[in-house]
N, C-alpha and C positions, 0 to 999 in steps of 0.2 A: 579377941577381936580379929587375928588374922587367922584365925583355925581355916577358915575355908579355903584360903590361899596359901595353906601351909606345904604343901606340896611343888607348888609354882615356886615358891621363897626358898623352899630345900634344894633347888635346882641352880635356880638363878641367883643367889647369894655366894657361895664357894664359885658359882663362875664368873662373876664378877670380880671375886678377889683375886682369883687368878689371871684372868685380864688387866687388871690392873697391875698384877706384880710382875707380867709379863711385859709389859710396857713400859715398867721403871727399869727394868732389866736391860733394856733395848735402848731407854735415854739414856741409860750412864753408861753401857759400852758405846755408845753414840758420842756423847762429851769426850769422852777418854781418847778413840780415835780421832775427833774432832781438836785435843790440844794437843795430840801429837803430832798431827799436821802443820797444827800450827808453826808448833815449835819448831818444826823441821825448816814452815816458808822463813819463819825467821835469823834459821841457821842459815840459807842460802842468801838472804839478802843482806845478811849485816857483812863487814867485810870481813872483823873478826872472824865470823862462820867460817870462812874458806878455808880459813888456818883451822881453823877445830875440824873439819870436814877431812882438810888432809891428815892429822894427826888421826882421827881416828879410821879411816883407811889404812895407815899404815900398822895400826895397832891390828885393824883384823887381819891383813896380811900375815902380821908377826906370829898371831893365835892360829893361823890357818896353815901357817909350817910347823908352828908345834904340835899340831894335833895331826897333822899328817905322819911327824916322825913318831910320831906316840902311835897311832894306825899300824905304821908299818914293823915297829918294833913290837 
């Protein structure tokens, strides 16, 4: 029944699928970035946050001299 559109469907089916998989591709790197955002507005605005904000400043500091002596040595 679709022999005669069978050429137009061998085309346009594989690119649709990939349309599509490319578009779920693109919403869930989208979410992800989207609750890490979040997470970050909510680190900034809790008070908590400030204290986790500064601790982990200082943690990449601490990593950011060991990996320097580790470079240099």
């Amino acid at each position: 029944m679709t022999l005669p559109v069978a050429g137009l469907t061998a085309v346009l089916v594989p690119s649709l699928m990939w349309i599509t998989l490319r578009w779920l591709e693109d919403a869930i790197s989208g979410f992800r970035a989207f609750t890490a955002l979040l997470r970050l507005l909510f680190l900034l605005l809790l008070p908590a946050g400030q204290d986790a904000l500064h601790d982990i400043r200082m943690l990449r500091a601490d990593l950011y001299t060991h990996i320097m002596h580790l470079a240099v040595t």
